[in-house]
Biopython code that builds the backbone (N, CA, C, O; Angstrom):
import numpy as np
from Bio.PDB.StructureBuilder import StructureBuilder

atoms = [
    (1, "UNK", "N", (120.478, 118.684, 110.717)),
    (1, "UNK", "CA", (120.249, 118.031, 109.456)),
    (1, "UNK", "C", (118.812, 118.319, 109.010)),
    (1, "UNK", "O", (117.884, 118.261, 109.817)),
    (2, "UNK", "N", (118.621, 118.655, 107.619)),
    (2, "UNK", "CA", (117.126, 118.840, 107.266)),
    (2, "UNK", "C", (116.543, 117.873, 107.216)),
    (2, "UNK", "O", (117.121, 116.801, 107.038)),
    (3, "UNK", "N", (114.848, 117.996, 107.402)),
    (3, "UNK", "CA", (114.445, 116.682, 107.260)),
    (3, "UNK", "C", (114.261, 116.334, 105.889)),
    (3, "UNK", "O", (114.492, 117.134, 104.983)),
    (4, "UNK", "N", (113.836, 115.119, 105.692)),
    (4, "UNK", "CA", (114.164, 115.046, 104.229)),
    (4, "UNK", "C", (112.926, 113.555, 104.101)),
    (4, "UNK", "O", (112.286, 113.046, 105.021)),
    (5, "UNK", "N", (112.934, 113.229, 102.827)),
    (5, "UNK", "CA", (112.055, 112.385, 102.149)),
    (5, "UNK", "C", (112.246, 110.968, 103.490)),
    (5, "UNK", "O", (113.369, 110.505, 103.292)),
    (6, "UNK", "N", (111.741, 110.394, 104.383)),
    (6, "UNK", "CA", (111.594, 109.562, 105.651)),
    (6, "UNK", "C", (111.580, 108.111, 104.947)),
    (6, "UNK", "O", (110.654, 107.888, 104.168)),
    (7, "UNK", "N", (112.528, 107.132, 105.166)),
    (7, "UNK", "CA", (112.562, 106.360, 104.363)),
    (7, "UNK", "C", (112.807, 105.036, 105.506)),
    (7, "UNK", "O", (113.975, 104.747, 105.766)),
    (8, "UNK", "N", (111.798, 104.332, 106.103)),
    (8, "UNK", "CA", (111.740, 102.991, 106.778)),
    (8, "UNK", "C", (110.835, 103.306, 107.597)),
    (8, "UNK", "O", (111.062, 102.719, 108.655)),
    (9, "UNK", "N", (109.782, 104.029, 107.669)),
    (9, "UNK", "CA", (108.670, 104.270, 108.723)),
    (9, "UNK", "C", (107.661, 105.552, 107.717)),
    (9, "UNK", "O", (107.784, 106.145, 106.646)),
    (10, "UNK", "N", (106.570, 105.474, 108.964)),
    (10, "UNK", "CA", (105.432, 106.317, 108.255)),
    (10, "UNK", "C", (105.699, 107.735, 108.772)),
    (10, "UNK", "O", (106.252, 108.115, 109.805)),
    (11, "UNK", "N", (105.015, 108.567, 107.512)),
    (11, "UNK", "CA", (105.186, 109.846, 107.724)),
    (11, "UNK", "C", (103.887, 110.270, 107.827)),
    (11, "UNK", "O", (102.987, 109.922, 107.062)),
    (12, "UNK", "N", (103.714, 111.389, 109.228)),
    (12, "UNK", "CA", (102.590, 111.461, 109.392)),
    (12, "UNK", "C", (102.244, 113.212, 108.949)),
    (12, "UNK", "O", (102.663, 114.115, 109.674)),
    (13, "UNK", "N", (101.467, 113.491, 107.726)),
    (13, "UNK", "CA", (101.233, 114.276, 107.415)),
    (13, "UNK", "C", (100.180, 115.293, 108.298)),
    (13, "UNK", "O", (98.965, 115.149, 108.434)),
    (14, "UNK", "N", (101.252, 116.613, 108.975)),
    (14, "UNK", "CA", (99.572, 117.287, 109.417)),
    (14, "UNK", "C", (99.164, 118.580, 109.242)),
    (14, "UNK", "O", (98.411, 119.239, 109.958)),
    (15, "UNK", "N", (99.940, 119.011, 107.833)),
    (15, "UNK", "CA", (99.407, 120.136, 107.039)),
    (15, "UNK", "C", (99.185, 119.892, 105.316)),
    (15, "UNK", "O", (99.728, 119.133, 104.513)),
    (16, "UNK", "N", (98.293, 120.753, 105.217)),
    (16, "UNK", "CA", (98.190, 120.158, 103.725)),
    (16, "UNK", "C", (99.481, 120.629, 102.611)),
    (16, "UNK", "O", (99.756, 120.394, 101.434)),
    (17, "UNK", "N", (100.042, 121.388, 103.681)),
    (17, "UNK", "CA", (101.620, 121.412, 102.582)),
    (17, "UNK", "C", (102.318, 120.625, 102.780)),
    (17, "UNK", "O", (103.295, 120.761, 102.043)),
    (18, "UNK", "N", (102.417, 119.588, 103.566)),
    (18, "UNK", "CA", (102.894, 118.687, 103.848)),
    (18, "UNK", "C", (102.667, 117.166, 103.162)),
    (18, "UNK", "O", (103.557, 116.393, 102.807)),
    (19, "UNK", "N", (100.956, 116.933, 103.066)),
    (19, "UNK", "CA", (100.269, 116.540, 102.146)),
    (19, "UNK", "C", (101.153, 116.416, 100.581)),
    (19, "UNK", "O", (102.034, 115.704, 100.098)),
    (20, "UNK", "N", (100.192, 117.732, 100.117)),
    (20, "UNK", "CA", (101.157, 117.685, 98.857)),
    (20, "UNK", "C", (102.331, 117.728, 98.332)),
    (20, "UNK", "O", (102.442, 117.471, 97.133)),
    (21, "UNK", "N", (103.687, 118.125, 99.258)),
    (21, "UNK", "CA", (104.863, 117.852, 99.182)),
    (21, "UNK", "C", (105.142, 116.394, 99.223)),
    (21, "UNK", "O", (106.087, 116.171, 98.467)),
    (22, "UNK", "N", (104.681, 115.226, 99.833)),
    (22, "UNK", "CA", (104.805, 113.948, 99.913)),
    (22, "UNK", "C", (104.648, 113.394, 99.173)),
    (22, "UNK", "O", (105.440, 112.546, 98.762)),
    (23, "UNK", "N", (103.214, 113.728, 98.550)),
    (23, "UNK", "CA", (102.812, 113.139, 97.404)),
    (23, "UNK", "C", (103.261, 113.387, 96.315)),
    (23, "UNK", "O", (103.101, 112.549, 95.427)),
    (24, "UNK", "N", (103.970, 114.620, 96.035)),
    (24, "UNK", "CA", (104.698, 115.151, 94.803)),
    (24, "UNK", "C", (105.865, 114.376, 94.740)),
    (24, "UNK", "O", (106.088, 113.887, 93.632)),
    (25, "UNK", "N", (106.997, 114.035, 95.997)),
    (25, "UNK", "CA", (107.989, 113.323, 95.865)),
    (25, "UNK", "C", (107.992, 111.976, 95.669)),
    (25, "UNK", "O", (108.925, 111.296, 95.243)),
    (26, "UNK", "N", (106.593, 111.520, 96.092)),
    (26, "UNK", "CA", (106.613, 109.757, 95.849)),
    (26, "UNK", "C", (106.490, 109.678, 94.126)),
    (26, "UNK", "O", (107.254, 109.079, 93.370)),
    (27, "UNK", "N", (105.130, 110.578, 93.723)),
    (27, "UNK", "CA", (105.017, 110.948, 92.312)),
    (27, "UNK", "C", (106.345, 110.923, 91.370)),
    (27, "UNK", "O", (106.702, 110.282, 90.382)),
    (28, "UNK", "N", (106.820, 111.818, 92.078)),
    (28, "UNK", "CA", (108.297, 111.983, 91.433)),
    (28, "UNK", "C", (109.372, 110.630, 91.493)),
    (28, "UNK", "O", (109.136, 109.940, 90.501)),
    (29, "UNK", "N", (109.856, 110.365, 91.860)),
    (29, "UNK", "CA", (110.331, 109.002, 92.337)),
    (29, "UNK", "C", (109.569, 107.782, 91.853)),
    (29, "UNK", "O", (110.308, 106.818, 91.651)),
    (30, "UNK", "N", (108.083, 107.545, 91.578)),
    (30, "UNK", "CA", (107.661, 106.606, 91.186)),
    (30, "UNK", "C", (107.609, 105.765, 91.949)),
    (30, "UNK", "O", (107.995, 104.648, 91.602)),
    (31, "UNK", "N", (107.028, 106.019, 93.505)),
    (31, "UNK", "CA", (107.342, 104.952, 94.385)),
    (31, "UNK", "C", (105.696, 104.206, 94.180)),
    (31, "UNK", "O", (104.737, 104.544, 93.487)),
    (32, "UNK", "N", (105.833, 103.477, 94.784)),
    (32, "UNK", "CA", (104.160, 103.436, 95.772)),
    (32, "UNK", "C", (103.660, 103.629, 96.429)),
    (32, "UNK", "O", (103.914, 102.939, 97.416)),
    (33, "UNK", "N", (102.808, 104.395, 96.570)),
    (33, "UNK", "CA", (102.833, 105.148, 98.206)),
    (33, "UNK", "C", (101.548, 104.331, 98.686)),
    (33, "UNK", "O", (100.723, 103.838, 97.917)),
    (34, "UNK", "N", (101.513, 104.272, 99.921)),
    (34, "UNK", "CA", (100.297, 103.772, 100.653)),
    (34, "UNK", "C", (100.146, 104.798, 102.220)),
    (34, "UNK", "O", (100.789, 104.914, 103.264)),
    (35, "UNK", "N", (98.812, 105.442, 101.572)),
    (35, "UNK", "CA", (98.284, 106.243, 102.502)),
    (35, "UNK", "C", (97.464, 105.555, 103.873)),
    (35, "UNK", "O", (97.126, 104.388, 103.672)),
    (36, "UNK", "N", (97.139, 106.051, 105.086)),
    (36, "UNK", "CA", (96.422, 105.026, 105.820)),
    (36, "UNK", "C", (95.646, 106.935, 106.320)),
    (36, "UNK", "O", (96.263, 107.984, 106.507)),
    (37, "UNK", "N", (94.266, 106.674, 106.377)),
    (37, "UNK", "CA", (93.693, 107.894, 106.780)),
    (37, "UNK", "C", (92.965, 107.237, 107.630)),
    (37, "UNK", "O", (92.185, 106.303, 107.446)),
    (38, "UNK", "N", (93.415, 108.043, 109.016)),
    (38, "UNK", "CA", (92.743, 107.403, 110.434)),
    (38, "UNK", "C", (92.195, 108.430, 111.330)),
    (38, "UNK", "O", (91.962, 109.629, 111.181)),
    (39, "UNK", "N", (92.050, 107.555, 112.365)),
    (39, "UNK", "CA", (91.482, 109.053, 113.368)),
    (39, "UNK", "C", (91.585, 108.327, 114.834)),
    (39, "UNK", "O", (91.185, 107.206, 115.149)),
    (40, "UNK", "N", (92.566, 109.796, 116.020)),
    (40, "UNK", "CA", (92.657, 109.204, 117.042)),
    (40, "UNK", "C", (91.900, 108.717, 117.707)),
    (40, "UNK", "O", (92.373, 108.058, 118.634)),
    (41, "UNK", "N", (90.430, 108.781, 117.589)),
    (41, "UNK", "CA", (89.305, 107.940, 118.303)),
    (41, "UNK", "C", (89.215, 106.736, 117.477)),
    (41, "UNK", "O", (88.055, 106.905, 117.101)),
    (42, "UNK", "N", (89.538, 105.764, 116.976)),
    (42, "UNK", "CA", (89.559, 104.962, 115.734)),
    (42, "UNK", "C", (90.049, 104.031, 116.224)),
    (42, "UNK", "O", (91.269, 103.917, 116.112)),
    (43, "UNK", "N", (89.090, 102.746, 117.143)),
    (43, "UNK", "CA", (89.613, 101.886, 117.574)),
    (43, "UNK", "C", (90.301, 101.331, 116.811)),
    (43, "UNK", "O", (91.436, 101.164, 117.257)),
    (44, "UNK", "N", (90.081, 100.809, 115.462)),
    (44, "UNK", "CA", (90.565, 99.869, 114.580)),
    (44, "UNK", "C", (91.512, 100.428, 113.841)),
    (44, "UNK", "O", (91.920, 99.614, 113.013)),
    (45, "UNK", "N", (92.075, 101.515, 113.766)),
    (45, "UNK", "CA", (93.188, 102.071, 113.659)),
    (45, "UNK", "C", (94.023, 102.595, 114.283)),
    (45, "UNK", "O", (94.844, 103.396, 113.837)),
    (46, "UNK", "N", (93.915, 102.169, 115.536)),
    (46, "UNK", "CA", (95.089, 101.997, 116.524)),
    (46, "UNK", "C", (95.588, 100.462, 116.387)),
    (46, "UNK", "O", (96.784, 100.170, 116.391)),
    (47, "UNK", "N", (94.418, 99.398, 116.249)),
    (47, "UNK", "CA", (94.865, 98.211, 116.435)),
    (47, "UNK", "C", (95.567, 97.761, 114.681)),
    (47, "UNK", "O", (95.888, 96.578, 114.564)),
    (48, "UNK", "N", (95.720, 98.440, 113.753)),
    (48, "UNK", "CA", (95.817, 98.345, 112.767)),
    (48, "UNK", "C", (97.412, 99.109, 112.508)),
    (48, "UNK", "O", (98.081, 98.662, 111.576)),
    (49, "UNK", "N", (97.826, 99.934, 113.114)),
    (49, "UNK", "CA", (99.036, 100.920, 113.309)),
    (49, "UNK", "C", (100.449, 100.168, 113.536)),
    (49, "UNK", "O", (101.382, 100.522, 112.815)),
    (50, "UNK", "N", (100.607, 99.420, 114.240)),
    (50, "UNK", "CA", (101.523, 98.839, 114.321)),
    (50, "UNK", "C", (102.075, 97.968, 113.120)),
    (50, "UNK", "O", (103.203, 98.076, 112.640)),
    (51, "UNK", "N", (101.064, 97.065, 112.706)),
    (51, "UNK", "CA", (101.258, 96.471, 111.432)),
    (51, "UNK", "C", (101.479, 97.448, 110.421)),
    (51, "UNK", "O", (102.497, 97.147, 109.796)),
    (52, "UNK", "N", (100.978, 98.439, 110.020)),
    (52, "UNK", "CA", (101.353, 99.569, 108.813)),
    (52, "UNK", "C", (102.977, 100.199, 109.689)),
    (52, "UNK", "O", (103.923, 100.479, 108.953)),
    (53, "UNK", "N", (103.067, 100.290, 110.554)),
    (53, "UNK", "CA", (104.847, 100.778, 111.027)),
    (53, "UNK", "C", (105.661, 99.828, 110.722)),
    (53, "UNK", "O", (106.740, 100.055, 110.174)),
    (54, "UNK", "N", (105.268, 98.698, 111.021)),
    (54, "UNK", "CA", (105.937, 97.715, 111.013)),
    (54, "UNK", "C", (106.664, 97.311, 109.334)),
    (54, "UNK", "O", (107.846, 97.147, 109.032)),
    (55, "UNK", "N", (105.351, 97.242, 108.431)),
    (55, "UNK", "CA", (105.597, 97.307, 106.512)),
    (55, "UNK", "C", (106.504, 98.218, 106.425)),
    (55, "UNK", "O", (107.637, 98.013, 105.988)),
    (56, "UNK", "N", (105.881, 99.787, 107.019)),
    (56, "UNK", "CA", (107.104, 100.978, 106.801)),
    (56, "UNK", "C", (108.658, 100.755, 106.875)),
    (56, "UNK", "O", (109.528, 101.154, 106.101)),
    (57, "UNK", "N", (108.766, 99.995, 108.039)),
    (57, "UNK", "CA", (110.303, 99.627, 108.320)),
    (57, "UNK", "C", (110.585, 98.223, 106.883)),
    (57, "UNK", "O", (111.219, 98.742, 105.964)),
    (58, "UNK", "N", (110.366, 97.233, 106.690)),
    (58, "UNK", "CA", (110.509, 96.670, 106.232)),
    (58, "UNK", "C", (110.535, 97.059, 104.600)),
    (58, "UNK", "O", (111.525, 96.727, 103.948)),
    (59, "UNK", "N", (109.802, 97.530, 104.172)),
    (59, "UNK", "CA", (109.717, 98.236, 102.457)),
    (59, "UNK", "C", (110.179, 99.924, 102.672)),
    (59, "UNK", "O", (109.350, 100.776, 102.989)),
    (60, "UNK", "N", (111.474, 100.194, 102.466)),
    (60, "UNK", "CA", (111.626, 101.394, 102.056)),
    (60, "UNK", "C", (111.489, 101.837, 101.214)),
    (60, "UNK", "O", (111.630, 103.057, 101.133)),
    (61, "UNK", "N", (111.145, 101.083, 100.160)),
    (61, "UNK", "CA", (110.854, 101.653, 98.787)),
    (61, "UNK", "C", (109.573, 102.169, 98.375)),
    (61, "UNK", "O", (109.285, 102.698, 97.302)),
    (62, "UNK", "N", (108.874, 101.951, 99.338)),
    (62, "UNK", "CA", (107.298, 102.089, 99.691)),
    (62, "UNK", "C", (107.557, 103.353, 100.319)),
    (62, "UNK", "O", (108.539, 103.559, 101.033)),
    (63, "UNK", "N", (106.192, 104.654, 99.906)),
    (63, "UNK", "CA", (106.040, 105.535, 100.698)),
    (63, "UNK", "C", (104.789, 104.998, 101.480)),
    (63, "UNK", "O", (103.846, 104.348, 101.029)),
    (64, "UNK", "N", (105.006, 105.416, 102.724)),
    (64, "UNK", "CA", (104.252, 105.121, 104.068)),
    (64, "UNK", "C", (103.405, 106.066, 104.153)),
    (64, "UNK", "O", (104.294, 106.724, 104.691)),
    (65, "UNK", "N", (102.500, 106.801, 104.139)),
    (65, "UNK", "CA", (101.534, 107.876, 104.547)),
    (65, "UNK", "C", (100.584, 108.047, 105.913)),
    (65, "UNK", "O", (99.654, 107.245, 105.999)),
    (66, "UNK", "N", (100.684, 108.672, 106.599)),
    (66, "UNK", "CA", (99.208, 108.537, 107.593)),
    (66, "UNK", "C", (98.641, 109.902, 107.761)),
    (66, "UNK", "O", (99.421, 110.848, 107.871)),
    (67, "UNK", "N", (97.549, 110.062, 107.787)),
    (67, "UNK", "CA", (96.497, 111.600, 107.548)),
    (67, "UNK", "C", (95.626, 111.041, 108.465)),
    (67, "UNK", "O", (95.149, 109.907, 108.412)),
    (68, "UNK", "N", (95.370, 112.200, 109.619)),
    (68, "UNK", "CA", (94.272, 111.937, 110.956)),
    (68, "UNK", "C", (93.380, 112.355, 110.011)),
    (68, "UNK", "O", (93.841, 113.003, 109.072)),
    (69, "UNK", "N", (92.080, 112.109, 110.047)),
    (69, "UNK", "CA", (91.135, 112.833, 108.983)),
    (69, "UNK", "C", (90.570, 114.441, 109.760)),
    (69, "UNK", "O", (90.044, 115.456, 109.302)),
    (70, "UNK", "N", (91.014, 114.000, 111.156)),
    (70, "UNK", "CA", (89.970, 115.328, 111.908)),
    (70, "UNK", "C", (91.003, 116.539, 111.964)),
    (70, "UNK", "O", (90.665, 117.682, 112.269)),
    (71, "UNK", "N", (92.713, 116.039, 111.531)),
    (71, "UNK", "CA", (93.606, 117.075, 110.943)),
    (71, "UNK", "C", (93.643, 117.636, 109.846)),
    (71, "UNK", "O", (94.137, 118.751, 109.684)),
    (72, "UNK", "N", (93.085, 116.887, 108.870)),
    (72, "UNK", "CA", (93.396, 117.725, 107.721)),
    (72, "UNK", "C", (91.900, 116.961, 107.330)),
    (72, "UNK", "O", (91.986, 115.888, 106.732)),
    (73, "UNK", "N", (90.520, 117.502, 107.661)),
    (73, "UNK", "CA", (89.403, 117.450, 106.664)),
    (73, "UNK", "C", (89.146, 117.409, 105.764)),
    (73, "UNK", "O", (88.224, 116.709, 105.345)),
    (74, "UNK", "N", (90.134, 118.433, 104.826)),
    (74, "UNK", "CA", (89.914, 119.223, 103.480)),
    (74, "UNK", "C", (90.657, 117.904, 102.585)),
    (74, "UNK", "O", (90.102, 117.563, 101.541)),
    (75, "UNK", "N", (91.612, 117.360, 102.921)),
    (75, "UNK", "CA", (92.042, 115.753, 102.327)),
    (75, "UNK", "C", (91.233, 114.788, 102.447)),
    (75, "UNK", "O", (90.761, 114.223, 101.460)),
    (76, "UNK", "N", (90.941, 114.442, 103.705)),
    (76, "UNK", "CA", (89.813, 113.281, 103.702)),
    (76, "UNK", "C", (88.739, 113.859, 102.772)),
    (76, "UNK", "O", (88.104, 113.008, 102.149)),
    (77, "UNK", "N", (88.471, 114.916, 102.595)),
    (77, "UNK", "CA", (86.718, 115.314, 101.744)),
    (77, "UNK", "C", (87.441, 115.133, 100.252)),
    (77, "UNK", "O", (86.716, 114.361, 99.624)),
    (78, "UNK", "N", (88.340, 115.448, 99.603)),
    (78, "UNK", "CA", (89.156, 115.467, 98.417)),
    (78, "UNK", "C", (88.812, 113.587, 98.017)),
    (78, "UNK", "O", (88.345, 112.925, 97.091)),
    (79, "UNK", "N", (89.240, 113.425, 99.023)),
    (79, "UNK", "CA", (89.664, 111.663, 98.377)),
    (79, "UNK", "C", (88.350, 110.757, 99.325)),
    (79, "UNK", "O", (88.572, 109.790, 100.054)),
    (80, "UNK", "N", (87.221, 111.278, 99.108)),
    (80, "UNK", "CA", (85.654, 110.609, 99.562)),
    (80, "UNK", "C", (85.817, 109.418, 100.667)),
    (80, "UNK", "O", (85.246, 108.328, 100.629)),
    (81, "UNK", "N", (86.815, 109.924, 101.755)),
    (81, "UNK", "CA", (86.541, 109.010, 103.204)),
    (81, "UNK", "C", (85.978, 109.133, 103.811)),
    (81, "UNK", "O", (85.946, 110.183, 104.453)),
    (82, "UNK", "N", (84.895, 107.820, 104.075)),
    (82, "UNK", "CA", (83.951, 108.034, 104.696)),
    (82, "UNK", "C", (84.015, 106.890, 106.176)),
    (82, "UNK", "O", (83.167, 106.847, 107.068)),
    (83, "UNK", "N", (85.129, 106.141, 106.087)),
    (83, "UNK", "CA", (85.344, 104.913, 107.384)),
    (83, "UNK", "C", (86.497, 105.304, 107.557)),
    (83, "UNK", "O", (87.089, 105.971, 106.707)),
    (84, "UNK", "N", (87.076, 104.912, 108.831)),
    (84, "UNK", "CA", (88.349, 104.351, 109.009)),
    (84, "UNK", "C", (88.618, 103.559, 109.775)),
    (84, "UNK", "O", (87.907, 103.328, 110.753)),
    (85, "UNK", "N", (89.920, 102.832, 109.472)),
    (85, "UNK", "CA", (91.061, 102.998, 108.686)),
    (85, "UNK", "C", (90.531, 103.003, 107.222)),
    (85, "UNK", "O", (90.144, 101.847, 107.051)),
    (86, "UNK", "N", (90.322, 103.684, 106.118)),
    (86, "UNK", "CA", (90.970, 103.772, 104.787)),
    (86, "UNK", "C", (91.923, 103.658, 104.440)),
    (86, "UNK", "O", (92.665, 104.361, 105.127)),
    (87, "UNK", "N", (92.807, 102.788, 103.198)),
    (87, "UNK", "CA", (93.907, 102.865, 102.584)),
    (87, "UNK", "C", (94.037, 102.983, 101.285)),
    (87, "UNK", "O", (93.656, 102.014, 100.628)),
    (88, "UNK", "N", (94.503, 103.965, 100.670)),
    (88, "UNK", "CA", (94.334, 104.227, 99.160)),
    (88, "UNK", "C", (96.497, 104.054, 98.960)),
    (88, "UNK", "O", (97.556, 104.473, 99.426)),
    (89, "UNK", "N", (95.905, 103.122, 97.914)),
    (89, "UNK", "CA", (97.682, 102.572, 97.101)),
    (89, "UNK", "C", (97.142, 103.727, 95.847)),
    (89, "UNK", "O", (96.063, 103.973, 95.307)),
    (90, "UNK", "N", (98.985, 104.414, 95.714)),
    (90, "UNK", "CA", (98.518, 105.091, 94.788)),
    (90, "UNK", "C", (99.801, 105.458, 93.942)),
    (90, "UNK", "O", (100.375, 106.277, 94.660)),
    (91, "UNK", "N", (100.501, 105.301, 92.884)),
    (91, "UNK", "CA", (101.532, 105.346, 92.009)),
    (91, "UNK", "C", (101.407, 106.538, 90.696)),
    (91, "UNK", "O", (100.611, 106.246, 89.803)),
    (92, "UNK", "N", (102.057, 107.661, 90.590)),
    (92, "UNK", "CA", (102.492, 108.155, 89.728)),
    (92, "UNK", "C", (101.087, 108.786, 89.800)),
    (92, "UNK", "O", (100.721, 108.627, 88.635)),
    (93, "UNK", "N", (99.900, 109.505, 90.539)),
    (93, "UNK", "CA", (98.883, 109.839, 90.597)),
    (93, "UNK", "C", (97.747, 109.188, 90.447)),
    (93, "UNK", "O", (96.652, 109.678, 90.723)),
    (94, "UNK", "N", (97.857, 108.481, 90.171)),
    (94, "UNK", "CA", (96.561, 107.407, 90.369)),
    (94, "UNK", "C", (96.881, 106.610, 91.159)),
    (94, "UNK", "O", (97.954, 106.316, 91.686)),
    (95, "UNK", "N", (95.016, 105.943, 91.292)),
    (95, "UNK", "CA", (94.800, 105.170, 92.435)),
    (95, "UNK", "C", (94.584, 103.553, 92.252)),
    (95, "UNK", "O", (93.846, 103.074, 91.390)),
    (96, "UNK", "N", (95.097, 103.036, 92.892)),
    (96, "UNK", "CA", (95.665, 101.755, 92.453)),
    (96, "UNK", "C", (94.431, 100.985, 92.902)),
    (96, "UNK", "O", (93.727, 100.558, 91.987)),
    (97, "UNK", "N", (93.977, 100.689, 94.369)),
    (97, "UNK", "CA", (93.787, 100.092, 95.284)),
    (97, "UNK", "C", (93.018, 100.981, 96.536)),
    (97, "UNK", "O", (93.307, 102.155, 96.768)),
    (98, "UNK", "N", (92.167, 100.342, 97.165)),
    (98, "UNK", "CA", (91.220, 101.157, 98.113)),
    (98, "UNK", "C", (90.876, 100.062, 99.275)),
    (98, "UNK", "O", (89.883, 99.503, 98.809)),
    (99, "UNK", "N", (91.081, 99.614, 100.198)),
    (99, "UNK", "CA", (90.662, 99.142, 101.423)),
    (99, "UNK", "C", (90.077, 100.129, 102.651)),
    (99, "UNK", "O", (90.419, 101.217, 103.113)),
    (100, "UNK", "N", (89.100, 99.243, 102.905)),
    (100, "UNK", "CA", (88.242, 100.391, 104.058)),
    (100, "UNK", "C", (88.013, 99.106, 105.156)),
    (100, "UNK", "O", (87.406, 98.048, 104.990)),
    (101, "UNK", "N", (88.774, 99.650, 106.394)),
    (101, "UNK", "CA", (89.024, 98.710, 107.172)),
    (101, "UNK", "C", (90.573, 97.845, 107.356)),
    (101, "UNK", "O", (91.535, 97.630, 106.618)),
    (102, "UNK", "N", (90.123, 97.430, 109.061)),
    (102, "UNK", "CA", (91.440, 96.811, 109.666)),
    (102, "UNK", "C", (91.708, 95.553, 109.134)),
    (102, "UNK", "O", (92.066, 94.628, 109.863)),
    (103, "UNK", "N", (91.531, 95.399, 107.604)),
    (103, "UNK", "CA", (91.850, 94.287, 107.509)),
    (103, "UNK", "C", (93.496, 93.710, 107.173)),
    (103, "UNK", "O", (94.027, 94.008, 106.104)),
    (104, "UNK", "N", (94.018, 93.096, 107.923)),
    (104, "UNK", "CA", (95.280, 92.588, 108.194)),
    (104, "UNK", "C", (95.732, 92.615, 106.792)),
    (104, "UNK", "O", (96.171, 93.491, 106.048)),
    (105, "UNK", "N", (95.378, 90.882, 106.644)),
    (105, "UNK", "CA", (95.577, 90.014, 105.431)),
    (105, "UNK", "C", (95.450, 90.806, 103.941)),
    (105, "UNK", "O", (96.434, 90.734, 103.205)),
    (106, "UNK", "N", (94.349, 91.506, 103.511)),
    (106, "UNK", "CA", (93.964, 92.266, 102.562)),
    (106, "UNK", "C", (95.407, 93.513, 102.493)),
    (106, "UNK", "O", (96.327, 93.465, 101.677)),
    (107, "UNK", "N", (95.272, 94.301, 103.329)),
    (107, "UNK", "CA", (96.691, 95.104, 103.413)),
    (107, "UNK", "C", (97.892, 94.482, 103.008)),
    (107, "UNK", "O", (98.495, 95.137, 102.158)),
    (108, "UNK", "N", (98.507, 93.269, 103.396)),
    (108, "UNK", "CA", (99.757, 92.921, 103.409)),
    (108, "UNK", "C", (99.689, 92.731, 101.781)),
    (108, "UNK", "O", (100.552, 93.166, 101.018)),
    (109, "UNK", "N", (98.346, 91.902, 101.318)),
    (109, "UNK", "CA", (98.234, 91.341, 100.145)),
    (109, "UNK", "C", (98.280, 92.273, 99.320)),
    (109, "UNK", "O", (98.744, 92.101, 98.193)),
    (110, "UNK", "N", (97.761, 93.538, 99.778)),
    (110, "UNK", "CA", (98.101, 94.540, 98.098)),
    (110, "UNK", "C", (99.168, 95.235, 98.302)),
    (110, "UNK", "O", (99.817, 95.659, 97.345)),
    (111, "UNK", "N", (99.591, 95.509, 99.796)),
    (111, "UNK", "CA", (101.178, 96.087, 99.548)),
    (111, "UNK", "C", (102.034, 94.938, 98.274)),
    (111, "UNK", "O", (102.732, 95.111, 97.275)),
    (112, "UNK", "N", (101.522, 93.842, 98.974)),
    (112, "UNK", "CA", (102.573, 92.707, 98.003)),
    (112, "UNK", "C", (102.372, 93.025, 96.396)),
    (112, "UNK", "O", (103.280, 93.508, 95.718)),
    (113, "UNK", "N", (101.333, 92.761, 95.976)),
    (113, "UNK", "CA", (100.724, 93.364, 94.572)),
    (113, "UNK", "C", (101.457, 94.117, 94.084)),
    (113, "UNK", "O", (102.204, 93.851, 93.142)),
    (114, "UNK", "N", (101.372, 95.059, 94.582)),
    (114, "UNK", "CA", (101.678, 96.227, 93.337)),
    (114, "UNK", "C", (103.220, 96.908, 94.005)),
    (114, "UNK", "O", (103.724, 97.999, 93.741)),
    (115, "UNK", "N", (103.766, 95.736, 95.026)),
    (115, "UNK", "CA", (105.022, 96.004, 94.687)),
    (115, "UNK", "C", (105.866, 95.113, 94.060)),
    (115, "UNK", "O", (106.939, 95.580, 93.677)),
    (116, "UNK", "N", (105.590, 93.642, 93.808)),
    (116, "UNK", "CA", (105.558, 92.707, 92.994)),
    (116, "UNK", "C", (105.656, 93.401, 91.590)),
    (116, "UNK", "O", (106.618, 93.108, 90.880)),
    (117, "UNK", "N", (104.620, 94.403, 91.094)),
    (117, "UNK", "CA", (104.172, 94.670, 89.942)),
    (117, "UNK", "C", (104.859, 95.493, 89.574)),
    (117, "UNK", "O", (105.096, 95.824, 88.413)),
    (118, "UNK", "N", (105.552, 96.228, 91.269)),
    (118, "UNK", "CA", (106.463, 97.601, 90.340)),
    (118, "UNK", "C", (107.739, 97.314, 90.002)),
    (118, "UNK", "O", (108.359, 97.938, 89.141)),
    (119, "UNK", "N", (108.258, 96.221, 90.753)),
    (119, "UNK", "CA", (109.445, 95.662, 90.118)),
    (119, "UNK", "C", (109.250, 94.608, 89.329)),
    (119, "UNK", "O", (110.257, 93.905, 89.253)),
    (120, "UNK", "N", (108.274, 94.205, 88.672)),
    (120, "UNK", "CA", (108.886, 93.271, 87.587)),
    (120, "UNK", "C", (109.046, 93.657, 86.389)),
    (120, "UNK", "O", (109.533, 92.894, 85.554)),
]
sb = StructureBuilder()
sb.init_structure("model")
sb.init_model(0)
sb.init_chain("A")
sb.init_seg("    ")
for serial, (resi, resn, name, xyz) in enumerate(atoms, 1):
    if name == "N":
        sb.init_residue(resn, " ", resi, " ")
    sb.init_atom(name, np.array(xyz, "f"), 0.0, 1.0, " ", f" {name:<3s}", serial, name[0])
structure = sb.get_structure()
């Protein structure tokens, strides 16, 4: 079976054609996507990972994103990350929303936002 658009968990991007194929289909679709750009030395985005898998399963309507930054550089330098965890919410090409850091509460609260916002 091909793989295809991953719909109840995160997709972990680790080429930049991969990158922009994701982002073209959420674009397309009109989802919301929520990127998480981390890095395997990244204490606070290991302890932060489970909770973003966890949203993934629960909102399929949500695109899930994750980008190691030390995999694909040329993305993290594109979209000015300079901490991680970073999370950029981002709909139809623009950027909605920006959190820098493991913060729990703040995450859940803007997934809620602007998916609140996309269905009403």
């Amino acid at each position: 079976m091909a793989r295809s658009v991953s719909e109840g968990h995160v997709i972990a991007c680790h080429t930049v054609e991969e990158w922009n194929s994701q982002i073209q289909k959420g674009n397309d679709n009109k989802n919301l996507i929520v990127v998480d750009f981390t890095a395997s030395w990244c204490g606070p985005c290991r302890i932060i990972a489970p909770l973003f898998a966890d949203m993934a399963k629960k909102l399929s309507h949500v695109t899930f994103l994750k980008v190691d930054i030390d995999e694909l550089q040329s993305v993290a330098a594109d979209w000015a990350i300079e901490a991680m965890p970073t999370f950029i919410f981002l709909k139809e090409g623009k950027i909605l929303d920006r959190i820098v850091g493991a913060k729990r509460e703040e995450l859940q609260q803007t997934i809620a936002k602007h998916t609140s916002s996309a269905s009403a």
